[in-house]
C-alpha positions as a Markdown table, in Angstrom:
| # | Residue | x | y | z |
|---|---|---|---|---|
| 1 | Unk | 18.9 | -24.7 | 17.7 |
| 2 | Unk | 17.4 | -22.1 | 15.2 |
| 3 | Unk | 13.8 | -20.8 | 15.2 |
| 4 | Unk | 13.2 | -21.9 | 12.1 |
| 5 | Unk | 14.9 | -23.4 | 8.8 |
| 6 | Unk | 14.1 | -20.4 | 6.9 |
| 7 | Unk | 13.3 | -17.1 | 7.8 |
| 8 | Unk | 10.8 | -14.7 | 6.0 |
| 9 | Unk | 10.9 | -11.3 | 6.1 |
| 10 | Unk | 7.5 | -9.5 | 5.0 |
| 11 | Unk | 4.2 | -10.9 | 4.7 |
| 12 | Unk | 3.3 | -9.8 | 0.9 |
| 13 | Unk | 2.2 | -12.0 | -1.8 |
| 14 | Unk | 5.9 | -13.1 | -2.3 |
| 15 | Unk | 6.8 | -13.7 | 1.2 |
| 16 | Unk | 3.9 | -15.5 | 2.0 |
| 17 | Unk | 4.4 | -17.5 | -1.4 |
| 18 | Unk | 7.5 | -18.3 | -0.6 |
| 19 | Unk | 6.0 | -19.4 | 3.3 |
| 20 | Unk | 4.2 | -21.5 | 1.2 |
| 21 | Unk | 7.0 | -22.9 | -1.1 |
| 22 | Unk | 9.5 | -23.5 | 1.4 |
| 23 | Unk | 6.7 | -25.2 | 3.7 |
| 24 | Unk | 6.6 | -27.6 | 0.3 |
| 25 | Unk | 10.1 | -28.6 | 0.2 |
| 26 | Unk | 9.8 | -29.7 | 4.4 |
| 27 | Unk | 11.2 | -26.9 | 6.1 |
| 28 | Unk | 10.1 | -25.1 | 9.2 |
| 29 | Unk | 9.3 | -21.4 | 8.1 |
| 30 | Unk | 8.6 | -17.6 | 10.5 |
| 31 | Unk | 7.5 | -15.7 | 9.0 |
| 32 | Unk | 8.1 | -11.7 | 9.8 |
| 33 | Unk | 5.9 | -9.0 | 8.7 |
| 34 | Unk | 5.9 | -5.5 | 10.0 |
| 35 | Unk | 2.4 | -4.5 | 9.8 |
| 36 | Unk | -0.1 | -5.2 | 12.2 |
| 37 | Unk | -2.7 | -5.9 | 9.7 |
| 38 | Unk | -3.3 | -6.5 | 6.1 |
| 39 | Unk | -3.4 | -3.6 | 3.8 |
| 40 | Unk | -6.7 | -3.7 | 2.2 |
| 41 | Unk | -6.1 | -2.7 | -1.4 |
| 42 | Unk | -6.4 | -3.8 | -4.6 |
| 43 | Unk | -3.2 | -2.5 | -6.2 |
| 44 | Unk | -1.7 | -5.5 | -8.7 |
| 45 | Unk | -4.5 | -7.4 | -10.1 |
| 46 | Unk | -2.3 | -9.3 | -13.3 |
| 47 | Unk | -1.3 | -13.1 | -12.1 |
| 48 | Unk | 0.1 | -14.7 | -15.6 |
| 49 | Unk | 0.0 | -18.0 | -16.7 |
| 50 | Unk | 3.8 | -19.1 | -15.2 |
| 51 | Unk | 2.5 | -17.7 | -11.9 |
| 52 | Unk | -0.9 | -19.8 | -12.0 |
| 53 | Unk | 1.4 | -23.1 | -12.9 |
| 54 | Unk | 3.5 | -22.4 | -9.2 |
| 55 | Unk | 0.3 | -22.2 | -7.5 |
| 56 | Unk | -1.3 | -24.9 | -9.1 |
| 57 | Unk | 2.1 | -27.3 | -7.6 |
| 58 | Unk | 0.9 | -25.7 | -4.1 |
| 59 | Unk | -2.9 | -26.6 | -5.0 |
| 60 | Unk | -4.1 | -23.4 | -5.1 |
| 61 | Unk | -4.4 | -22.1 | -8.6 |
| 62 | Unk | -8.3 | -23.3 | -8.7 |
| 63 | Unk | -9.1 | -21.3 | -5.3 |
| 64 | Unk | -7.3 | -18.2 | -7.5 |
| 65 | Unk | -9.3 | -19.0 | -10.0 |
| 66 | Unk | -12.9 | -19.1 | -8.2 |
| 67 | Unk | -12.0 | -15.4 | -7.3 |
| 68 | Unk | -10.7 | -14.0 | -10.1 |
| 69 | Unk | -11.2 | -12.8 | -13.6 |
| 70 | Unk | -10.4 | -14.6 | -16.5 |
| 71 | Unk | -8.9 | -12.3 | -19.1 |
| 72 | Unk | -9.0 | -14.1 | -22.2 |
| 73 | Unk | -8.7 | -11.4 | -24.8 |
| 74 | Unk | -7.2 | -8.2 | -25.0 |
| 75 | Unk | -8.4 | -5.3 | -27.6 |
| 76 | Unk | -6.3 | -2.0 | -29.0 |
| 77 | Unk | -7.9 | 1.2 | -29.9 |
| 78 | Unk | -7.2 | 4.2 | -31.7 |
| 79 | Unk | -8.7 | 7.9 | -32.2 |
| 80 | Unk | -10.8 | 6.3 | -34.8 |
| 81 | Unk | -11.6 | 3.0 | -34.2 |
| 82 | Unk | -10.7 | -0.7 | -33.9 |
| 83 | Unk | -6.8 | -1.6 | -34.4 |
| 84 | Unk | -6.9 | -5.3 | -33.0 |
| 85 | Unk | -7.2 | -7.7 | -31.1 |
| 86 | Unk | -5.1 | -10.6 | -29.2 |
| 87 | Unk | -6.4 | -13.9 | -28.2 |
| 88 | Unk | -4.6 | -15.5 | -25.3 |
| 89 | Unk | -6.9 | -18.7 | -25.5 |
| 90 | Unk | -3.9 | -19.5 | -28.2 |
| 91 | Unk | -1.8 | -19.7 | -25.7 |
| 92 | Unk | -0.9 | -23.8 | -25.2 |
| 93 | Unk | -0.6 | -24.6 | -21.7 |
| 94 | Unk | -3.2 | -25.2 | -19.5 |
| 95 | Unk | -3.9 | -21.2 | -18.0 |
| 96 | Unk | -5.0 | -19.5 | -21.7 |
| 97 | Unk | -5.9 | -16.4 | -20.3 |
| 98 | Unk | -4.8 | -13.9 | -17.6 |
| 99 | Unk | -5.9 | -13.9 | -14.1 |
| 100 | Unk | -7.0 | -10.6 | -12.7 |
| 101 | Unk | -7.6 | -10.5 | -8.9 |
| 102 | Unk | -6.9 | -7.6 | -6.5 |
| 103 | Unk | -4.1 | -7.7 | -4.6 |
| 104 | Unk | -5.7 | -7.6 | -1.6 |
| 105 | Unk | -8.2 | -11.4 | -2.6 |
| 106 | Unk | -4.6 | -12.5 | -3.2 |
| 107 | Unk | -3.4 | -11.9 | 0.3 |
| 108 | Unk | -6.5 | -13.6 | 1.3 |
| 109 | Unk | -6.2 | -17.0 | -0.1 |
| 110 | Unk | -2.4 | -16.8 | 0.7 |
| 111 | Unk | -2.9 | -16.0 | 4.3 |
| 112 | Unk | -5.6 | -19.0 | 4.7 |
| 113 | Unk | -3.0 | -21.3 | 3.0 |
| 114 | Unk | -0.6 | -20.2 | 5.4 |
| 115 | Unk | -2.3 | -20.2 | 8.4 |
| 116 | Unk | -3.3 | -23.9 | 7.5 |
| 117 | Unk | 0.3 | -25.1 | 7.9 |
| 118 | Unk | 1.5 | -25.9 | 11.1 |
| 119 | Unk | 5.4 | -25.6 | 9.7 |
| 120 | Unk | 5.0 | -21.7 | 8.8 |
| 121 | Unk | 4.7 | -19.3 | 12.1 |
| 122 | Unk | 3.2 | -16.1 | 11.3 |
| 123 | Unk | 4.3 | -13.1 | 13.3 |
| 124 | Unk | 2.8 | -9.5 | 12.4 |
| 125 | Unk | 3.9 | -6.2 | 14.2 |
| 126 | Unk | 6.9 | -7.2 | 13.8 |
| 127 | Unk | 9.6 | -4.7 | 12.4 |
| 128 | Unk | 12.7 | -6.2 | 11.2 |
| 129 | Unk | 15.9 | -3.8 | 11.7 |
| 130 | Unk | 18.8 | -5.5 | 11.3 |
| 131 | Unk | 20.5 | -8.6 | 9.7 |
| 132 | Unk | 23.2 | -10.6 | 10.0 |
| 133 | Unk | 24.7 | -14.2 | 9.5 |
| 134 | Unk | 27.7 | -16.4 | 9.5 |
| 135 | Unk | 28.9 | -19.7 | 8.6 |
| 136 | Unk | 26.1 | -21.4 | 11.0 |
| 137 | Unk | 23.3 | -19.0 | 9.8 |
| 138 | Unk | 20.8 | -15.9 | 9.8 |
| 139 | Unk | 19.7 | -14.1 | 12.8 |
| 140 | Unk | 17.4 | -10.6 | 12.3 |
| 141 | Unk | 16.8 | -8.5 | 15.3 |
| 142 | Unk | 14.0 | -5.8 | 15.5 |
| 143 | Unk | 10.6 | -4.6 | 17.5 |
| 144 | Unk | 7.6 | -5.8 | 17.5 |
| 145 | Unk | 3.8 | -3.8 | 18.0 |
| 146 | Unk | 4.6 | -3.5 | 21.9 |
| 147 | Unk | 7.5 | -2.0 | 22.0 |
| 148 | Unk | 9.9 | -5.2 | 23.0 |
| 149 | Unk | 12.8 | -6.1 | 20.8 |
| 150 | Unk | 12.8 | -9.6 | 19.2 |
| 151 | Unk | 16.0 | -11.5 | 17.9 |
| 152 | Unk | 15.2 | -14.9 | 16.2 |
| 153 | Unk | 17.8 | -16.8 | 13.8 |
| 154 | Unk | 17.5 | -19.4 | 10.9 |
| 155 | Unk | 19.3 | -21.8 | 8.4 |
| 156 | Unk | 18.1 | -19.0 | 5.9 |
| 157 | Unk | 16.8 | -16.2 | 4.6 |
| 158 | Unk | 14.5 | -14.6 | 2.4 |
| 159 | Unk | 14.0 | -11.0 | 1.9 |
| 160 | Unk | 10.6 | -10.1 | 1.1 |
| 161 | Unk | 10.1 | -6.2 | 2.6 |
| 162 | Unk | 9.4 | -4.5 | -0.3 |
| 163 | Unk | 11.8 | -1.8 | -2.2 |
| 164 | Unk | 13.1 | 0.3 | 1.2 |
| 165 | Unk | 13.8 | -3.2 | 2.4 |
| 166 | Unk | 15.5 | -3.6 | 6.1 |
| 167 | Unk | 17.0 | -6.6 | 5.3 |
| 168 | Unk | 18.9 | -5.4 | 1.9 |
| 169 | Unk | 20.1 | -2.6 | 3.7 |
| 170 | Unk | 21.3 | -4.1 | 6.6 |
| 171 | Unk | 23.2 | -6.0 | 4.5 |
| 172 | Unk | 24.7 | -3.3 | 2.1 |
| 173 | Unk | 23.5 | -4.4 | -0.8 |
| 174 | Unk | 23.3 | -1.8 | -3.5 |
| 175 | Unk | 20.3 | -0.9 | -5.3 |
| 176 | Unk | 21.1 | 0.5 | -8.7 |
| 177 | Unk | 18.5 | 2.8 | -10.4 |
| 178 | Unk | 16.1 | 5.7 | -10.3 |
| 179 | Unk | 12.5 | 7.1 | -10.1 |
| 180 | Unk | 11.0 | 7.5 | -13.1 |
| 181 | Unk | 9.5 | 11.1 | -14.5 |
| 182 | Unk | 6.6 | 9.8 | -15.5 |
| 183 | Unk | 3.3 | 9.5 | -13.2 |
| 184 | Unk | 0.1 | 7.5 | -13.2 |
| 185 | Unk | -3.8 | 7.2 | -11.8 |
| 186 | Unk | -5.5 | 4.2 | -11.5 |
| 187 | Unk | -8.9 | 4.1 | -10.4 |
| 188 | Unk | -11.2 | 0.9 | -10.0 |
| 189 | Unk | -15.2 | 0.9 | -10.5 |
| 190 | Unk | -18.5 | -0.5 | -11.5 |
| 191 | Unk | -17.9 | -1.7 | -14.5 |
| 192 | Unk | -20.6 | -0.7 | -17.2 |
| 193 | Unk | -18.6 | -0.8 | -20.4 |
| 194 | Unk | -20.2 | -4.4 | -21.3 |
| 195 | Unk | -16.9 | -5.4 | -22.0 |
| 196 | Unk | -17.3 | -8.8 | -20.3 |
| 197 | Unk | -13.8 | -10.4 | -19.5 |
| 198 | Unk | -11.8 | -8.2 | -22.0 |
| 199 | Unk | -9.0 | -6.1 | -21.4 |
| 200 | Unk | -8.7 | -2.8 | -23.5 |
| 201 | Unk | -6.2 | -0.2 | -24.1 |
| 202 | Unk | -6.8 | 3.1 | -25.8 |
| 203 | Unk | -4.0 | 4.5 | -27.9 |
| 204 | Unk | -4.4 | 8.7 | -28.4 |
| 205 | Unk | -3.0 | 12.1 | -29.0 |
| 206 | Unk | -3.9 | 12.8 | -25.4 |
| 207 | Unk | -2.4 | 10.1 | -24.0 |
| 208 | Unk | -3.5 | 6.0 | -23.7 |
| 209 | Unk | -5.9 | 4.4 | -21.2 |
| 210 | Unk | -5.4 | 0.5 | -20.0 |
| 211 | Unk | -9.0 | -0.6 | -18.7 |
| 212 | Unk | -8.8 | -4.3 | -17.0 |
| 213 | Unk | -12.1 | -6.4 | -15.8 |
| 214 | Unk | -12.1 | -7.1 | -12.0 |
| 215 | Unk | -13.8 | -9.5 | -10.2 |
| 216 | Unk | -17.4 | -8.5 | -8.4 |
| 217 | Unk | -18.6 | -6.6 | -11.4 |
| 218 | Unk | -15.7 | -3.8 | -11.3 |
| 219 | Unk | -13.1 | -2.1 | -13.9 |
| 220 | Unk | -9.6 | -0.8 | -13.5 |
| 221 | Unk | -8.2 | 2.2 | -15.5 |
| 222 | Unk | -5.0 | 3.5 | -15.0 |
| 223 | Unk | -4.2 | 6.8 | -17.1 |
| 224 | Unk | -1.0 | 8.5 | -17.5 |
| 225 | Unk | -0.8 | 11.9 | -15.7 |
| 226 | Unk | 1.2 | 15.1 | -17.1 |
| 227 | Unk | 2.0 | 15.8 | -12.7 |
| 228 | Unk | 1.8 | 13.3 | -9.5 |
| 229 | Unk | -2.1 | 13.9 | -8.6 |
| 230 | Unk | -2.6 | 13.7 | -4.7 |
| 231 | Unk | -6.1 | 14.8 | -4.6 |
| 232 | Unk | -8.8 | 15.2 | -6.8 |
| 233 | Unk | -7.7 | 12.4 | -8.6 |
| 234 | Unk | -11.4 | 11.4 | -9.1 |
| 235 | Unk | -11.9 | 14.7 | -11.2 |
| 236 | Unk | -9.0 | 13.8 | -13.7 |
| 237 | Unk | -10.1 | 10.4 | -14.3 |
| 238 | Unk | -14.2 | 11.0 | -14.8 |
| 239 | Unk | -12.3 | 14.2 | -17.6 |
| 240 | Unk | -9.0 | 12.0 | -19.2 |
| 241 | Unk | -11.8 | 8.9 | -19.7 |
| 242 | Unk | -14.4 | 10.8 | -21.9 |
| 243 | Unk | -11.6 | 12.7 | -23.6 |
| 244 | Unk | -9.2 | 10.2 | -24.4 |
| 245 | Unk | -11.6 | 6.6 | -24.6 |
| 246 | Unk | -15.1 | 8.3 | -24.7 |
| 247 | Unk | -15.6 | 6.4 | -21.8 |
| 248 | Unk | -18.3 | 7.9 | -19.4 |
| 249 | Unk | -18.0 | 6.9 | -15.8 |
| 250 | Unk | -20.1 | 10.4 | -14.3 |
| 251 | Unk | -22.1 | 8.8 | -11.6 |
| 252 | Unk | -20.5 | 5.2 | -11.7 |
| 253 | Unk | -19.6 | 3.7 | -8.1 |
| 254 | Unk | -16.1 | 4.4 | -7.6 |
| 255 | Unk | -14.1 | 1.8 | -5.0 |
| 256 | Unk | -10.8 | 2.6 | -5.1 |
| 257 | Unk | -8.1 | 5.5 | -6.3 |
| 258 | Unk | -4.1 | 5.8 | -6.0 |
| 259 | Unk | -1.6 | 7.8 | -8.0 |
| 260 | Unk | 1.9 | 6.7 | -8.3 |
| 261 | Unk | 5.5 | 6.8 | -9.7 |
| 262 | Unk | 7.3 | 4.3 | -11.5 |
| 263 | Unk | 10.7 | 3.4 | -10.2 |
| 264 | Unk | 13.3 | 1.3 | -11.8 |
| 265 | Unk | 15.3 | -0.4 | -9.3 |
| 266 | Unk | 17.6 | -3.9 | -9.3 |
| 267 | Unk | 19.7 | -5.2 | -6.5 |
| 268 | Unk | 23.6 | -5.4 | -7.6 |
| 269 | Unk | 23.2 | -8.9 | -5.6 |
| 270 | Unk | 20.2 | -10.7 | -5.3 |
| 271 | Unk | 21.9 | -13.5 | -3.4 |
| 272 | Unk | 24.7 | -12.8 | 0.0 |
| 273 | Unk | 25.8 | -15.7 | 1.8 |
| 274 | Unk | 22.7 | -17.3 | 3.5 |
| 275 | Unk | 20.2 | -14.4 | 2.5 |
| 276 | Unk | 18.0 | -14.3 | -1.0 |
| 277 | Unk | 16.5 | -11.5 | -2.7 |
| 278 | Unk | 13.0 | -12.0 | -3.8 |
| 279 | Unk | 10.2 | -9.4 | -4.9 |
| 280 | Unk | 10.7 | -6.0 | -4.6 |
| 281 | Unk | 13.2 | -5.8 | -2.4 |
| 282 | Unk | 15.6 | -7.4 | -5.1 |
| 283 | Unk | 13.9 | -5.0 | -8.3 |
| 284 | Unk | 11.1 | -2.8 | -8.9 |
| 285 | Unk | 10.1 | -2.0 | -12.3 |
| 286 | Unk | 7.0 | -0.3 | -14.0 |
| 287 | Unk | 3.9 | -1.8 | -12.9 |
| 288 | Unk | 2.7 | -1.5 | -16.8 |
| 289 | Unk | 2.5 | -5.3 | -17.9 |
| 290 | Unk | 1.8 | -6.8 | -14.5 |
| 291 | Unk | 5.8 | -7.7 | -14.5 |
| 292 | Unk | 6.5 | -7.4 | -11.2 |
| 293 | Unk | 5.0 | -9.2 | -8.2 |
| 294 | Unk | 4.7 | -12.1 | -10.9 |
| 295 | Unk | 8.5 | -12.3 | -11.2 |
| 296 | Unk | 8.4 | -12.0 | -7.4 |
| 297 | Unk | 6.6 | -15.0 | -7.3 |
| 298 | Unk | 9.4 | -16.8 | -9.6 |
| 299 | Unk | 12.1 | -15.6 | -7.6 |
| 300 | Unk | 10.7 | -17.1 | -4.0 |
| 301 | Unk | 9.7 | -20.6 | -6.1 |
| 302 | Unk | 13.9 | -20.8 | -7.4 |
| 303 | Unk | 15.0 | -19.2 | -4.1 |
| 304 | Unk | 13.4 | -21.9 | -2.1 |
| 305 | Unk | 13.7 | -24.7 | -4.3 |
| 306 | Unk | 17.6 | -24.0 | -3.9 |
| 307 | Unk | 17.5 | -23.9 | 0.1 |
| 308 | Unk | 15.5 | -27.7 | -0.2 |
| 309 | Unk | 19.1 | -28.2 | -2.0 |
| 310 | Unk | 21.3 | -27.1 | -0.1 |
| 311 | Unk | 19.9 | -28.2 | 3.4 |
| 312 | Unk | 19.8 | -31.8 | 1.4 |
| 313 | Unk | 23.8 | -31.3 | 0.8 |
| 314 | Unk | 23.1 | -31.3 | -2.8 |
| 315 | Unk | 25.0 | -28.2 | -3.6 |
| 316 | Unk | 27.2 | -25.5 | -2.4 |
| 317 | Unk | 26.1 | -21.8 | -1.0 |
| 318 | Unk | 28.7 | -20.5 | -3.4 |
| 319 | Unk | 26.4 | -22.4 | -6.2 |
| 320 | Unk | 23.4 | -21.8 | -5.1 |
| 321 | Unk | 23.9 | -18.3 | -4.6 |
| 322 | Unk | 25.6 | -18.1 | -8.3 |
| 323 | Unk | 22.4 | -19.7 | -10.0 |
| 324 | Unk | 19.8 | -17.6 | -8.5 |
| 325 | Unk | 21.7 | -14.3 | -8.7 |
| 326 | Unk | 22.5 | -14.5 | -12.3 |
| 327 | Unk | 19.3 | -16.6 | -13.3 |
| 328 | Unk | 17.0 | -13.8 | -11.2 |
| 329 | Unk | 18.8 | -10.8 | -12.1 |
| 330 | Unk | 18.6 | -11.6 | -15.9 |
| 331 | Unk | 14.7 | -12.6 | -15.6 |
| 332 | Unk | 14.3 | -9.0 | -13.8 |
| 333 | Unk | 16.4 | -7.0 | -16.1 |
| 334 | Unk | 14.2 | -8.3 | -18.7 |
| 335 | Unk | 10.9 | -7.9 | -17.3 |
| 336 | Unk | 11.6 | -4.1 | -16.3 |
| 337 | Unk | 13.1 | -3.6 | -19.6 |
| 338 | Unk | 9.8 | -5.3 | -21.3 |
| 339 | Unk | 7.5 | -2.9 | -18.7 |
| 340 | Unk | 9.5 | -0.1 | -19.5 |
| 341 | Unk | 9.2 | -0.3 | -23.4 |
| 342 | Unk | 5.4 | -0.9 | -22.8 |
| 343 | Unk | 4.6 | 2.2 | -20.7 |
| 344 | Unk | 7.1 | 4.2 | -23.2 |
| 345 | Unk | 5.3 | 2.8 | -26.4 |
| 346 | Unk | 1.8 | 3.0 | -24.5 |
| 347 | Unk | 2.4 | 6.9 | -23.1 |
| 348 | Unk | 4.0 | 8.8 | -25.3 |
| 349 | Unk | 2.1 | 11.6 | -27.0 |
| 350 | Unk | 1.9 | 13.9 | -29.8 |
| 351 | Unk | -0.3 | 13.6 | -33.1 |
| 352 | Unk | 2.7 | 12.0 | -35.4 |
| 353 | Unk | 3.8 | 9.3 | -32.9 |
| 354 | Unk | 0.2 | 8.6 | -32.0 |
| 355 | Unk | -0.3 | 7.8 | -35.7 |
| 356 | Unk | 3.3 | 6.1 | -35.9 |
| 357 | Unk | 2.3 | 3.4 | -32.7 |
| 358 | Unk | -0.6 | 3.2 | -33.9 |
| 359 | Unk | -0.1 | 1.9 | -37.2 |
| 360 | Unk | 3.2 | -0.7 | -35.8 |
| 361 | Unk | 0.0 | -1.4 | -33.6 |
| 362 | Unk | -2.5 | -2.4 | -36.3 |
| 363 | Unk | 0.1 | -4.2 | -38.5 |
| 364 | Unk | 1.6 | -6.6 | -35.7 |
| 365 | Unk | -2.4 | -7.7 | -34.9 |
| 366 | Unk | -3.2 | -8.5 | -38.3 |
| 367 | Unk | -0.1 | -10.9 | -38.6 |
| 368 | Unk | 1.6 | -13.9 | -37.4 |
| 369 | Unk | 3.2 | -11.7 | -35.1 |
| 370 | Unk | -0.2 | -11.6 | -32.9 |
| 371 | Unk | 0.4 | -14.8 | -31.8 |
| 372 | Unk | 3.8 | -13.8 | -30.1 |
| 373 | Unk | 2.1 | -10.7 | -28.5 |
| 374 | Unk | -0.2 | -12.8 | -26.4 |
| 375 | Unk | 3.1 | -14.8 | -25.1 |
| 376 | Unk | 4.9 | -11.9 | -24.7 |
| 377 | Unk | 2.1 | -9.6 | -22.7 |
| 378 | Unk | 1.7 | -13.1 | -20.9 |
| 379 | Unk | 5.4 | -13.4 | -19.6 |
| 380 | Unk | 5.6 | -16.6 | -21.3 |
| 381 | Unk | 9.2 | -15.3 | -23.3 |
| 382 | Unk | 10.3 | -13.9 | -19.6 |
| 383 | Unk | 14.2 | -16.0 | -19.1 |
| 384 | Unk | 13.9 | -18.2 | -16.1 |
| 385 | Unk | 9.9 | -17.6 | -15.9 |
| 386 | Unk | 9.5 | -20.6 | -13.4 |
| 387 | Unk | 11.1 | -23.6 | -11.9 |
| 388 | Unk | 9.1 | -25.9 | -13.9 |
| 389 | Unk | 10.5 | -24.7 | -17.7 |
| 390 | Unk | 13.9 | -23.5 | -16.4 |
| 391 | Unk | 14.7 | -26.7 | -15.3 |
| 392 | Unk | 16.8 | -27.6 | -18.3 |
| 393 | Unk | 18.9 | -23.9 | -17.6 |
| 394 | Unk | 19.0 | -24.6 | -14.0 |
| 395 | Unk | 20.9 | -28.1 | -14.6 |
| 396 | Unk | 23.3 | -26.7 | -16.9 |
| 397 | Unk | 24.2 | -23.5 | -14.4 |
| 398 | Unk | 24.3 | -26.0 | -11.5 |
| 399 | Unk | 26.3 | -28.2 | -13.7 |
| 400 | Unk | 28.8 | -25.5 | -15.6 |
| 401 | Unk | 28.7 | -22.3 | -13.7 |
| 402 | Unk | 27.4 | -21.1 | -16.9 |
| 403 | Unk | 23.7 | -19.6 | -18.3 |
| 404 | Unk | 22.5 | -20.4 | -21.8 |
| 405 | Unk | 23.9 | -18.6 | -24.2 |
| 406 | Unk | 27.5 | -18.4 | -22.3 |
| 407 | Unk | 30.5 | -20.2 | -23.1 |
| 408 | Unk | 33.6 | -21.3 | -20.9 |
């Protein structure tokens, strides 16, 4: 007998989505998470329209939606004015905007739906170390808060732990890429811009400024920085605001801070034997865009979807681990490569190639080509984007071996 059908390792917004999604399909999840308690931080906010149509099939898109922000237009500026605007209300499916909610509200209304199931087992403080499996299944082995060792098995696996994942590595998996130079702020506060629900970005000399409404009355920036900022970050922002957006936030209530790197990872296999990839421990990518936990959040729906297959004899582990490798790895490529053109376009500086963006910037939102922007920025073009729409792909790679656009 196994512990469970499926194991989850790490209690994020993807592994506790995919808690939730494998809970859907009948199966008896644990759930593994390393840390005692919840980080309380706000970190990603951007939950896109494919992302709001997998929680909806768990019924929890309008709880998302109660606590979130509904970003239903997005504004560019330059040094001297107005360059456009997109509408995502255009967009025609039934989520026209973009959702912003703090990571950390996220976690929230996961965790309750998860606690609500009697089929999903929780465990925190518990650190997993080592992985393997065989023909019969998974077992991980590891310590929890007090000190003991654990060892449970399952039919399955999902690895959810985040880039330095335990699981990946245990494995020996590769995971092909690199930090990137460039360095970031963000900083959320009181938001008294009076720009309602709307999302700008700020396109200068000095460098560009993305500004996105949060819930509560609050407003997150996130800046480029010419060196990693540790401390003081506070100081840089109130400065880089006024200089680059002639946004004033001296004496406006600030709630939270946190410099970071990009990094630009993928997993050379998203999918060994029994195990699946999902979140960050299969890519990370520049957080520019929102891109990331949002294709998390596709890979654990496709990951789990194929496990409800398998266990129902439908199709082989040499299939199943074929279709979501090559399906996820594609979607992932592209979203990093879509972040990383967007923080490359959005932070480069200098006077000519300020003016050169700028002006690509105001001709494409004063065409058709506006309307593609919003389903772009919106992840709707994204290969794969959810289970849903790459239904008709899935058949065929289930079917052939082969992905659109291949031939035998």
């Amino acid at each position: 007998m196994t512990d469970a059908d499926v194991l989850v390792i790490g209690a994020g917004p993807v592994g506790m989505l995919a808690a939730l999604l494998a809970e859907r399909q009948g199966l008896r999840v644990m759930l593994l998470e390393q840390a005692a308690q919840r980080h309380l931080q706000s970190r990603a906010v951007g939950i896109m329209p494919p992302s709001l149509e997998i929680l909806r099939g768990l019924g929890l898109a309008e709880a998302f939606l109660a606590q979130g922000a509904l970003v239903r237009e997005a504004e560019a500026h330059g040094r001297l004015g107005r360059l456009g605007g997109i509408d995502f209300s255009d967009l025609k499916d039934g989520f026209p905007f973009v959702l912003s909610l703090p990571q950390d509200r996220t976690e929230d209304l996961l965790e309750a739906a998860v606690l609500s199931r009697p089929a999903i087992r929780l465990l925190r403080g518990h650190r997993v170390t080592a992985c393997s499996q065989d023909d019969e299944g998974v077992v991980v082995s590891g310590e929890d808060g007090l000190g003991a060792g654990f060892r449970f098995s399952g039919r399955f696996a999902l690895a959810c732990d985040g880039g330095r994942s335990a699981v990946r590595e245990a494995l020996g998996i590769p995971f092909d890429g690199a930090r990137d130079r460039r360095t970031f702020i963000m900083g959320d506060f009181a938001d008294h811009t009076g720009w309602g629900s709307q999302a700008r970005f700020f396109f200068t000399p000095r460098g560009s400024v993305e500004s996105f409404p949060l819930p509560g009355g609050k407003r997150r920036y996130v800046l480029r920085t010419p060196t990693f900022i540790g401390e003081d970050g506070a100081a840089f922002l109130k400065r880089e605001l006024r200089l680059r957006a002639g946004i004033d936030i001296e004496g406006v209530r600030q709630f939270w801070e946190s410099p970071f790197y990009v990094q630009r990872y993928l997993a050379r296999s998203f999918c060994l034997g029994r195990v699946f990839l999902c979140g960050d421990a299969a890519h990370l990518m520049s957080p520019v865009g929102g891109q990331n936990m949002n294709t998390g959040f596709a890979d654990a729906e496709l990951a789990t979807w194929l496990i409800g297959q398998l266990i129902q004899g439908r199709i082989s582990r040499a299939t199943a681990a074929s279709a979501y490798h090559r399906a996820r790895r594609r979607a992932a490529a592209a979203a990093a490569g879509r972040a990383q053109l967007m923080m490359r376009a959005g932070t480069s500086g200098g006077r000519l190639w300020s003016a050169l963006r700028n002006g690509a910037i105001l001709l494409a939102l004063h065409s058709p080509l506006r309307r593609f922007l919003a389903r772009y920025l919106s992840m709707h073009t994204i290969p794969f984007l959810n289970l849903d729409r790459a239904r008709p792909h899935l058949d065929r790679i289930l079917a052939t071996g082969l992905l659109p656009g291949e031939s035998a």
